[in-house]
FISE-288157 format. One record per atom (N, C-alpha, C, O, CB): residue in three letters; atom name; x, y, z. Coordinates in Angstrom, 1 decimal, padded with zeros to 4 digits. Atoms other than C-alpha are relative to their C-alpha. Glycine has a CB too. Layout:
<sites>
['ALA' 'CA' [X Y Z]]
...
</sites>
This chain:
<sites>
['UNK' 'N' [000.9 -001.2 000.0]]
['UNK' 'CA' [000.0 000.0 000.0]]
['UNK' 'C' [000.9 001.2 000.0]]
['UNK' 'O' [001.8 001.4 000.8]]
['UNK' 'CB' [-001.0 000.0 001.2]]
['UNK' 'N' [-001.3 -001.5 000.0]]
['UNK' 'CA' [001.9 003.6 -001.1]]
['UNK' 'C' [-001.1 000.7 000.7]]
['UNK' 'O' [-002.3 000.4 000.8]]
['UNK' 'CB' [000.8 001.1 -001.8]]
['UNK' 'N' [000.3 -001.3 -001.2]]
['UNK' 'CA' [001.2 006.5 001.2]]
['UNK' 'C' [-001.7 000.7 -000.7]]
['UNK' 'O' [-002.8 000.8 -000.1]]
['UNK' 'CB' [001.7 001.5 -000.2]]
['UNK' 'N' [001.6 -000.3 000.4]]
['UNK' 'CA' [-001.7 008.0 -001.1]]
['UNK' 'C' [-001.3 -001.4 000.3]]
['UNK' 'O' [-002.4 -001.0 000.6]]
['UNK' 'CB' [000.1 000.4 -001.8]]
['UNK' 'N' [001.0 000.5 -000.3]]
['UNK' 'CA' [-003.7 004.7 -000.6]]
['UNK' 'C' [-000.3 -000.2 001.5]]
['UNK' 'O' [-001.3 -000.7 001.9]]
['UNK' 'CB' [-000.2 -000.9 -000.7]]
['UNK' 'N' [000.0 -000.2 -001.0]]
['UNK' 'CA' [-003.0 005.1 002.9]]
['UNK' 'C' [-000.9 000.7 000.8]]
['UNK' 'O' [-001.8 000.4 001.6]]
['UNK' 'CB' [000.7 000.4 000.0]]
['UNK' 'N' [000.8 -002.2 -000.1]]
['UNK' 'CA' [-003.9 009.1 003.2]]
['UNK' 'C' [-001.7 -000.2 -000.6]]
['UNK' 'O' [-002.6 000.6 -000.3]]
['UNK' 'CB' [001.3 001.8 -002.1]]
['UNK' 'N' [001.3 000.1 000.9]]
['UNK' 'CA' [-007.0 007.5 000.8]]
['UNK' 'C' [-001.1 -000.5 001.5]]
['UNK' 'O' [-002.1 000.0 002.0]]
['UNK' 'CB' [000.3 -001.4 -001.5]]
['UNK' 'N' [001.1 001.2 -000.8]]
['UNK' 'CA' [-008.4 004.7 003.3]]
['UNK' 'C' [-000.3 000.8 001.5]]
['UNK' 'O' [-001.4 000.7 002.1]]
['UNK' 'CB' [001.0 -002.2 000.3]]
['UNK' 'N' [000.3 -000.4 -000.8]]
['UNK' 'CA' [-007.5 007.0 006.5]]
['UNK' 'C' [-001.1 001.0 000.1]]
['UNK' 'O' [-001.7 001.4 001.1]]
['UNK' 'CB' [000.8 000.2 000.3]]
['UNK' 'N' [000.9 -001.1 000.2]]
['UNK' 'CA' [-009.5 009.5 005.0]]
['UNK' 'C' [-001.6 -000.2 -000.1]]
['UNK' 'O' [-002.6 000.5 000.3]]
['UNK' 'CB' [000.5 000.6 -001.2]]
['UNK' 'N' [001.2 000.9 000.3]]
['UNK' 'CA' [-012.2 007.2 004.1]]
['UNK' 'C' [-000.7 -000.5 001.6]]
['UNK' 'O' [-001.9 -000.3 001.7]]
['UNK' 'CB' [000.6 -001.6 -001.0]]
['UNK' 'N' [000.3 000.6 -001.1]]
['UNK' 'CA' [-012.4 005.6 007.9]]
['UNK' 'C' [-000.3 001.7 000.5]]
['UNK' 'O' [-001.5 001.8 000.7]]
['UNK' 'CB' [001.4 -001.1 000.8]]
['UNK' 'N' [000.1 -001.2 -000.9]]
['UNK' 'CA' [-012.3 009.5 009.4]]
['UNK' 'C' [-001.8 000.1 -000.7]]
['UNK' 'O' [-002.7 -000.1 000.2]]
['UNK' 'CB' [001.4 001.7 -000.3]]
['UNK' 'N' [001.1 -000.5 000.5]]
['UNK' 'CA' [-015.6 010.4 007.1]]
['UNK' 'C' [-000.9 -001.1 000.2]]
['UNK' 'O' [-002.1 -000.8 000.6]]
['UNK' 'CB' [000.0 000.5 -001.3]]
['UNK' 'N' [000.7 000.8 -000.7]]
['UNK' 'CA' [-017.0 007.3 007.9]]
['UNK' 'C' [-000.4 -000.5 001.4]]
['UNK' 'O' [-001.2 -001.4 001.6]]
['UNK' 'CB' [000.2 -000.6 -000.3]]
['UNK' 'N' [000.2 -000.3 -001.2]]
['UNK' 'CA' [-016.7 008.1 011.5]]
['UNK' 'C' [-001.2 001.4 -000.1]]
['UNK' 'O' [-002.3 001.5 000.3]]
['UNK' 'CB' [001.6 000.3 000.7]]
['UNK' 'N' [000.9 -001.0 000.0]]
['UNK' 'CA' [-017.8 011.3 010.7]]
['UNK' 'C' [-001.5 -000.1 000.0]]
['UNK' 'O' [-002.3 000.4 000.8]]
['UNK' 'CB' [000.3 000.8 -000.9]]
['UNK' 'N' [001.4 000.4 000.2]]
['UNK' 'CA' [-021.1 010.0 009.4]]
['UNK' 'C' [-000.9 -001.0 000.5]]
['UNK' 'O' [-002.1 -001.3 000.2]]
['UNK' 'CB' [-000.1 -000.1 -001.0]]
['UNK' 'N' [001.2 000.8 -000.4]]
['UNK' 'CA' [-022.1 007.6 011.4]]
['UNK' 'C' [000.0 001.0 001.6]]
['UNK' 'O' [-000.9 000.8 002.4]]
['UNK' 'CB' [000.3 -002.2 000.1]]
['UNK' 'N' [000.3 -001.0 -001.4]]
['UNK' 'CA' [-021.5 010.4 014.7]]
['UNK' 'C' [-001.2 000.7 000.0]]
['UNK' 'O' [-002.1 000.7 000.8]]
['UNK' 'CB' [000.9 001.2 000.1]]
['UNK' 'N' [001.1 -000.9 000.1]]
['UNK' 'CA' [-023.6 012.7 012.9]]
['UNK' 'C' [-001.2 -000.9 -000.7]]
['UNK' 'O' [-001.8 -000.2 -001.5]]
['UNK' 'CB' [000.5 001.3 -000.8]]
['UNK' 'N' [000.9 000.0 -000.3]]
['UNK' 'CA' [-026.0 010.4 012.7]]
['UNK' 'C' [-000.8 -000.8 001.1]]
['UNK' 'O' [-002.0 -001.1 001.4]]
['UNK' 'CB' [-000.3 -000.1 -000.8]]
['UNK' 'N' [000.5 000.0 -001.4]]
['UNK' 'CA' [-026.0 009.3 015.8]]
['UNK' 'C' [-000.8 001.1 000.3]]
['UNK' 'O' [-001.9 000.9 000.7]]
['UNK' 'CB' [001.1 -000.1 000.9]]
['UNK' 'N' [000.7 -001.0 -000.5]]
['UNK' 'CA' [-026.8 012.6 016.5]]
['UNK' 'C' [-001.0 000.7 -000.6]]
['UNK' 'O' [-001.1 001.9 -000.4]]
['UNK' 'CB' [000.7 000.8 000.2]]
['UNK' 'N' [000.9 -000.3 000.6]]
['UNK' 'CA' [-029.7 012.8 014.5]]
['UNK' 'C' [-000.9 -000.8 000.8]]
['UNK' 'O' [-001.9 -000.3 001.3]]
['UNK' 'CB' [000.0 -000.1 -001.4]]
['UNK' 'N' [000.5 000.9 -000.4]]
['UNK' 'CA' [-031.0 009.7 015.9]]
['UNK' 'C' [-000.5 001.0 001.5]]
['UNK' 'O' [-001.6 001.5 001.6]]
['UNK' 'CB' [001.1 -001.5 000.1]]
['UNK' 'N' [000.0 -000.9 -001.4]]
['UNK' 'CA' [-030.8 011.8 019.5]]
['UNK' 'C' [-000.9 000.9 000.1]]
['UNK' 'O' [-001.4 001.2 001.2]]
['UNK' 'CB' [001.3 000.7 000.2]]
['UNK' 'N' [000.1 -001.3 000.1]]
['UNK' 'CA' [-032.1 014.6 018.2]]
['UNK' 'C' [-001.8 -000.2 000.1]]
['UNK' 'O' [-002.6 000.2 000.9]]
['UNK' 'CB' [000.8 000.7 -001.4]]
['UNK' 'N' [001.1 000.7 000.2]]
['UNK' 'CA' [-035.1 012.8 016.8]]
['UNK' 'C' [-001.0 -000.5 001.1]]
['UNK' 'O' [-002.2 -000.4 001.4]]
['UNK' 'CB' [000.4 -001.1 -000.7]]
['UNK' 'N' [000.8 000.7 -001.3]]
['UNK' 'CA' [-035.7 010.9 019.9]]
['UNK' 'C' [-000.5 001.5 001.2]]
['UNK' 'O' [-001.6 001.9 001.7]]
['UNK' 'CB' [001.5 -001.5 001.1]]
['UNK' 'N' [000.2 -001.6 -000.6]]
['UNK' 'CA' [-035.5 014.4 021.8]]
['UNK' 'C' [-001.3 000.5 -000.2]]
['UNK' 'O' [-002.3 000.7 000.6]]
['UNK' 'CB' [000.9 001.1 -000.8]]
['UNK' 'N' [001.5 -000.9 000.0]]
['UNK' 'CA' [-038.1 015.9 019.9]]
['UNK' 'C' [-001.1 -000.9 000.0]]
['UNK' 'O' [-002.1 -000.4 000.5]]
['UNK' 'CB' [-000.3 001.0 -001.3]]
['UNK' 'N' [001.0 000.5 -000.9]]
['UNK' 'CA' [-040.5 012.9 020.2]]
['UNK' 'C' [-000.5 -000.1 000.9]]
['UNK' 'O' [-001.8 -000.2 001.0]]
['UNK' 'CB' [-000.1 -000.4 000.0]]
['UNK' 'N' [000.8 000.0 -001.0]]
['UNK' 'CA' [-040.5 012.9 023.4]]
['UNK' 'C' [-000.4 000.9 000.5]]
['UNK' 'O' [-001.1 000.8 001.5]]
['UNK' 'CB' [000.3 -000.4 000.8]]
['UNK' 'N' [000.0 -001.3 -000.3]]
['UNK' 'CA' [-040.7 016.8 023.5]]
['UNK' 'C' [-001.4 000.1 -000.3]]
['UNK' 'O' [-002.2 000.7 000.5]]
['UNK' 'CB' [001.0 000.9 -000.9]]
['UNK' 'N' [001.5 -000.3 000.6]]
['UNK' 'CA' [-044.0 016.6 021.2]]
['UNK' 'C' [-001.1 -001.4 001.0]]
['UNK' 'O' [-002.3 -001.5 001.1]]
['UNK' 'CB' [000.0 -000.4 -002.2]]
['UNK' 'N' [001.2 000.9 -000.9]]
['UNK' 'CA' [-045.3 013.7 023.6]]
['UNK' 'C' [-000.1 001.0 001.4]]
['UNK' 'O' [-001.1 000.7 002.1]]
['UNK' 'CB' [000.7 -002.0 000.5]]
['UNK' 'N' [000.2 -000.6 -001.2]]
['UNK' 'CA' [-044.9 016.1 026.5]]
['UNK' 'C' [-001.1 001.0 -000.3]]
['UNK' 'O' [-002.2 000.9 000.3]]
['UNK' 'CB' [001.4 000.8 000.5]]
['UNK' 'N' [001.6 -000.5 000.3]]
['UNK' 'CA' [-047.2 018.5 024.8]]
['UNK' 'C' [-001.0 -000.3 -000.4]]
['UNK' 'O' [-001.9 000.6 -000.5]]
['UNK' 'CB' [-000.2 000.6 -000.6]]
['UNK' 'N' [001.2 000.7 000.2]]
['UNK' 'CA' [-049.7 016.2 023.9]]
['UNK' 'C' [-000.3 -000.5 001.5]]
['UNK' 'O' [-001.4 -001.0 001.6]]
['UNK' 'CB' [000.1 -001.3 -001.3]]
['UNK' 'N' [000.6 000.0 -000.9]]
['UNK' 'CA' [-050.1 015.7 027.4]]
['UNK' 'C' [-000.2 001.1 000.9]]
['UNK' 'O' [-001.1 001.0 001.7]]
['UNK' 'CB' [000.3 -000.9 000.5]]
['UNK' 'N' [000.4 -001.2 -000.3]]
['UNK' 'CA' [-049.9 019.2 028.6]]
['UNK' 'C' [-001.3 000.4 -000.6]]
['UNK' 'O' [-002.3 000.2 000.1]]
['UNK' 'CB' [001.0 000.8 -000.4]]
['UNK' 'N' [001.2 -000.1 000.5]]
['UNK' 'CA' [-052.5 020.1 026.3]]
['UNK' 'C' [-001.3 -000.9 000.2]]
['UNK' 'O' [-002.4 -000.4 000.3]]
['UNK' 'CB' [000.3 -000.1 -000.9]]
['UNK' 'N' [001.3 000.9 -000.4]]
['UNK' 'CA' [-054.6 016.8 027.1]]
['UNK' 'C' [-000.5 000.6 001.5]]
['UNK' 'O' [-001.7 000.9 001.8]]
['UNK' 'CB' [000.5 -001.8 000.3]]
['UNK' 'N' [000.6 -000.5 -001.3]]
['UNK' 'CA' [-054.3 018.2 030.9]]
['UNK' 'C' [-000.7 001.4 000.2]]
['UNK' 'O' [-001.3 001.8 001.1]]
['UNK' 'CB' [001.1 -000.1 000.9]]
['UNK' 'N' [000.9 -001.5 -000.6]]
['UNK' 'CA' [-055.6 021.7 030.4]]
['UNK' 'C' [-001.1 -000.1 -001.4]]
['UNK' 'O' [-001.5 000.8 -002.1]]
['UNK' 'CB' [001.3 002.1 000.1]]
['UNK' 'N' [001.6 000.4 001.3]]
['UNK' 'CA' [-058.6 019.9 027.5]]
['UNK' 'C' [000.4 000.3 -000.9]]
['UNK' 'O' [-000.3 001.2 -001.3]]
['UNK' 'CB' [-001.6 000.9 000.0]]
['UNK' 'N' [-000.4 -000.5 001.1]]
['UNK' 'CA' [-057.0 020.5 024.6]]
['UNK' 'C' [000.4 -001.3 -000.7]]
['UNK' 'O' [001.3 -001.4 -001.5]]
['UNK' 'CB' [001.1 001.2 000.1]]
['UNK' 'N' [-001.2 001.1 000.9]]
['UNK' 'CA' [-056.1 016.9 023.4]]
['UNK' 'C' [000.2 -000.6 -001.3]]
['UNK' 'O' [000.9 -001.5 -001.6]]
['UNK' 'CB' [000.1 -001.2 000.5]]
['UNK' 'N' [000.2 000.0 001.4]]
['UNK' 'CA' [-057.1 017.1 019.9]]
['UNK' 'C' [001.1 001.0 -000.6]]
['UNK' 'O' [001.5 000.9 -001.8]]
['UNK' 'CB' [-001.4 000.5 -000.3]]
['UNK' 'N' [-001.1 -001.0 -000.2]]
['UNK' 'CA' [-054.5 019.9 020.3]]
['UNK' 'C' [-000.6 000.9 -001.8]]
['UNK' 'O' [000.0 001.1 -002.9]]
['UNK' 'CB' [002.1 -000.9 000.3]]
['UNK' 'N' [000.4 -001.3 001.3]]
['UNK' 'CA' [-057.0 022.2 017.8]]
['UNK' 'C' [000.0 001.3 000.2]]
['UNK' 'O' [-000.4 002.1 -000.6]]
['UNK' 'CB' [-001.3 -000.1 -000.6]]
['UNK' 'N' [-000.4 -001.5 000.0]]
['UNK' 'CA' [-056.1 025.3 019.6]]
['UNK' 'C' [001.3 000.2 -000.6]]
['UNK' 'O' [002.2 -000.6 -000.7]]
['UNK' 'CB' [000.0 000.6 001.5]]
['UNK' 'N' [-001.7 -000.4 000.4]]
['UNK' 'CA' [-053.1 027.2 018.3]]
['UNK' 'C' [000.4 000.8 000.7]]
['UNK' 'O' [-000.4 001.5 001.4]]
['UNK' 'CB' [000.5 000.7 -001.4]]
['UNK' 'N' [-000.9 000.2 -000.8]]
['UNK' 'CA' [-050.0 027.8 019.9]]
['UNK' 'C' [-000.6 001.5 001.0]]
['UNK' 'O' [-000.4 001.7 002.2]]
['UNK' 'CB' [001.6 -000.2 -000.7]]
['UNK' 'N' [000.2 -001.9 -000.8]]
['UNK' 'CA' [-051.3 031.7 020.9]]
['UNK' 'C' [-001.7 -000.2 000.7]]
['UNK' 'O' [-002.0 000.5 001.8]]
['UNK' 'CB' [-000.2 001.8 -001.8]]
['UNK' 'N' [001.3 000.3 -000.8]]
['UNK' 'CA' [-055.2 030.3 021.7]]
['UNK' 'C' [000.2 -001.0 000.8]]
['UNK' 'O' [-000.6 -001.1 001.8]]
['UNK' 'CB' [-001.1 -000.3 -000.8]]
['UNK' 'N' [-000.1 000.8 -001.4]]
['UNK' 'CA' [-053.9 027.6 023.8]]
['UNK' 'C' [000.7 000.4 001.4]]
['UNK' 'O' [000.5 000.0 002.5]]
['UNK' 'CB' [000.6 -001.2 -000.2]]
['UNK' 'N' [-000.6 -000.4 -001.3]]
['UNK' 'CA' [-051.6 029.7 026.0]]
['UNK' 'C' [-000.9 001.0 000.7]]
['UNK' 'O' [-000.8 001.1 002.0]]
['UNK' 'CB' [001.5 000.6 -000.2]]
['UNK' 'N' [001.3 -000.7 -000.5]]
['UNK' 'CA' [-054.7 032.2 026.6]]
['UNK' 'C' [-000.8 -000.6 000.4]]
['UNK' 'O' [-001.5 000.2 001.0]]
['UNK' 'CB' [-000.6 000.7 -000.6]]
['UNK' 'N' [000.8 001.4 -000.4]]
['UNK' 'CA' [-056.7 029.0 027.4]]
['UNK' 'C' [000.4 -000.2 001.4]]
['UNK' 'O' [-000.3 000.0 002.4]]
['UNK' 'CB' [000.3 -001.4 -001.0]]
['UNK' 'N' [-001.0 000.3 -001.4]]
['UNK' 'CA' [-053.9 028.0 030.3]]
['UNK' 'C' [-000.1 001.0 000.7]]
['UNK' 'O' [-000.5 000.9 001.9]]
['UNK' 'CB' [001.6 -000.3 -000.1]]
['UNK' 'N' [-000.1 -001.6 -000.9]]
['UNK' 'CA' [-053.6 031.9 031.4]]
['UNK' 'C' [-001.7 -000.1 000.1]]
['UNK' 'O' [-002.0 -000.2 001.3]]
['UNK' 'CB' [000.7 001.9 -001.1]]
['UNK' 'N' [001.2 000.2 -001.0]]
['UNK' 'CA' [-057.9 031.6 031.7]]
['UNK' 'C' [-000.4 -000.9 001.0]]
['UNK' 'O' [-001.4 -000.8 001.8]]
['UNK' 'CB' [-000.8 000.0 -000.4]]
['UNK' 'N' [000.4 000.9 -001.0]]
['UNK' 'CA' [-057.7 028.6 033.6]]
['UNK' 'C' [000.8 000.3 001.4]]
['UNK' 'O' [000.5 -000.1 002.5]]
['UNK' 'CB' [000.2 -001.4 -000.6]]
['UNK' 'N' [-001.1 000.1 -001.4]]
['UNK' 'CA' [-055.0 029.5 036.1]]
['UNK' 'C' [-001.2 001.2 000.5]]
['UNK' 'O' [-001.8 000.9 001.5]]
['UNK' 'CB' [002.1 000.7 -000.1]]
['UNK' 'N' [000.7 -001.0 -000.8]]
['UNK' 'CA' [-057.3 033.0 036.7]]
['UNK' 'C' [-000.8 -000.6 000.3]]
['UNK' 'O' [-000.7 -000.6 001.5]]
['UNK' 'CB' [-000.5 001.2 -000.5]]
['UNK' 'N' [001.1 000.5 -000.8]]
['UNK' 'CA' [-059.9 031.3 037.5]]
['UNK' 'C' [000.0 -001.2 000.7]]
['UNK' 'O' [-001.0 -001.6 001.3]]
['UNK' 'CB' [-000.9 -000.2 -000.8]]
['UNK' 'N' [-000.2 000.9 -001.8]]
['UNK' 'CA' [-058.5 028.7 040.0]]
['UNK' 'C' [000.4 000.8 000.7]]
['UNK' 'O' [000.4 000.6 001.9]]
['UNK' 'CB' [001.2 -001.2 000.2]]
['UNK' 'N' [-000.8 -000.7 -000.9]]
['UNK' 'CA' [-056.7 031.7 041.0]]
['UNK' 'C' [-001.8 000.9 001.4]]
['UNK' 'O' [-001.9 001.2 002.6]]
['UNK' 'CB' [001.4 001.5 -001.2]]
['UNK' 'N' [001.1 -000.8 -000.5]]
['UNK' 'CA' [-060.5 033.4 041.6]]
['UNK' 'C' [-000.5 -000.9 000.9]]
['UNK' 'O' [-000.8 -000.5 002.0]]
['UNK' 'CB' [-001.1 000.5 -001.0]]
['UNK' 'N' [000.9 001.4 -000.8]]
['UNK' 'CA' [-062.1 030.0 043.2]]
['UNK' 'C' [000.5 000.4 001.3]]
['UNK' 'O' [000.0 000.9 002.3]]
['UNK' 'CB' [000.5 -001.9 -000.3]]
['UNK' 'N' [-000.4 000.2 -001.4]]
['UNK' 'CA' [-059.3 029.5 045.4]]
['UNK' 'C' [-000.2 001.5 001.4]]
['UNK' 'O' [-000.3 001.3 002.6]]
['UNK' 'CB' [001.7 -000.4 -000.3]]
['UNK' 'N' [000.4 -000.8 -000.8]]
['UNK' 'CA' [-059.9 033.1 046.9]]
['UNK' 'C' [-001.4 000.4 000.4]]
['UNK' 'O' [-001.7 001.1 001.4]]
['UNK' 'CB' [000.5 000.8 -000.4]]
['UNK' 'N' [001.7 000.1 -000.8]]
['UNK' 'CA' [-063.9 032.8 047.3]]
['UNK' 'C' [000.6 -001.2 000.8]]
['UNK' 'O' [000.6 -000.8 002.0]]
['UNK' 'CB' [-001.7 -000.4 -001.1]]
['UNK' 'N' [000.2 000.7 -000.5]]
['UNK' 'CA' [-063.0 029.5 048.6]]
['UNK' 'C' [000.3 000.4 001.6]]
['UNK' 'O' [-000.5 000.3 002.5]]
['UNK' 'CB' [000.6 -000.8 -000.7]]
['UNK' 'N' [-000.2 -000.7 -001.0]]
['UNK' 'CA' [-060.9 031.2 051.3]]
['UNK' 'C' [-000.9 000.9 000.6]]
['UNK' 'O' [-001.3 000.4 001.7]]
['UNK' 'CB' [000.8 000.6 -000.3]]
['UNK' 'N' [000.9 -000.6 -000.2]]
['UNK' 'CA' [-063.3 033.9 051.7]]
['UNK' 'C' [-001.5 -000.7 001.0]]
['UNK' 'O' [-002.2 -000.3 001.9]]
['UNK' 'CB' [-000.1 000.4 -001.2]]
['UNK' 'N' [000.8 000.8 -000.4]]
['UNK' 'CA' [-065.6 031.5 052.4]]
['UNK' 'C' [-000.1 -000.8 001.4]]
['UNK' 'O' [-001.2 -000.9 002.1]]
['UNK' 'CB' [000.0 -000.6 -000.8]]
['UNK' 'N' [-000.7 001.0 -000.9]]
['UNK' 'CA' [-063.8 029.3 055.0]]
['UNK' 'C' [-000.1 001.2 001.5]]
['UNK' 'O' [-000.4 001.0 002.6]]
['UNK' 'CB' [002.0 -000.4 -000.7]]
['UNK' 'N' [-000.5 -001.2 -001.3]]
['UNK' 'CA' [-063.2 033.0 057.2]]
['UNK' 'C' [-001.5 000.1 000.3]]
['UNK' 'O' [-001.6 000.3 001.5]]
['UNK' 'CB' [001.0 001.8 -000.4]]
['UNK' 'N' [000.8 -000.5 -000.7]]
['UNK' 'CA' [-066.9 033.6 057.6]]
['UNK' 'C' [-000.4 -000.9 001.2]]
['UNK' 'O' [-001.3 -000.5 002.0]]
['UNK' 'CB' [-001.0 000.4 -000.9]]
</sites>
């Protein structure tokens, strides 16, 4: 083997490192965001949304009316408790 098929095959083994890293790190990436989009399909299941047919700006105004209005309960509830 002369030096260029050498310089050839080392070069061959580095990019074939290269590409099975990077897709390792696709593989990763992939798995990442599945479980990223399964987290919001149960966020959304938990505040009624699990058809997830609100969009991203009508579901976070959905979550901000539901918190005000546990936030209102829990203060009649209180209210209530003191009389």
């Amino acid at each position: 083997m002369n030096n260029f098929e050498k310089h050839d095959t080392a070069e061959s083994l580095a990019d074939c490192h290269s590409g099975y890293a990077l897709a390792k790190q696709a593989l990763e990436l992939r798995e990442e965001n599945a479980s990223l989009y399964s987290l919001i399909a149960d966020i959304r299941a938990a505040a009624g949304d699990a058809k997830g047919r609100l969009m991203q700006d009508e579901f976070v105004a959905h979550v901000a009316k539901m918190r005000k209005e546990l936030a209102e309960a829990q203060r009649q509830l209180a209210s209530m408790r003191s009389v």
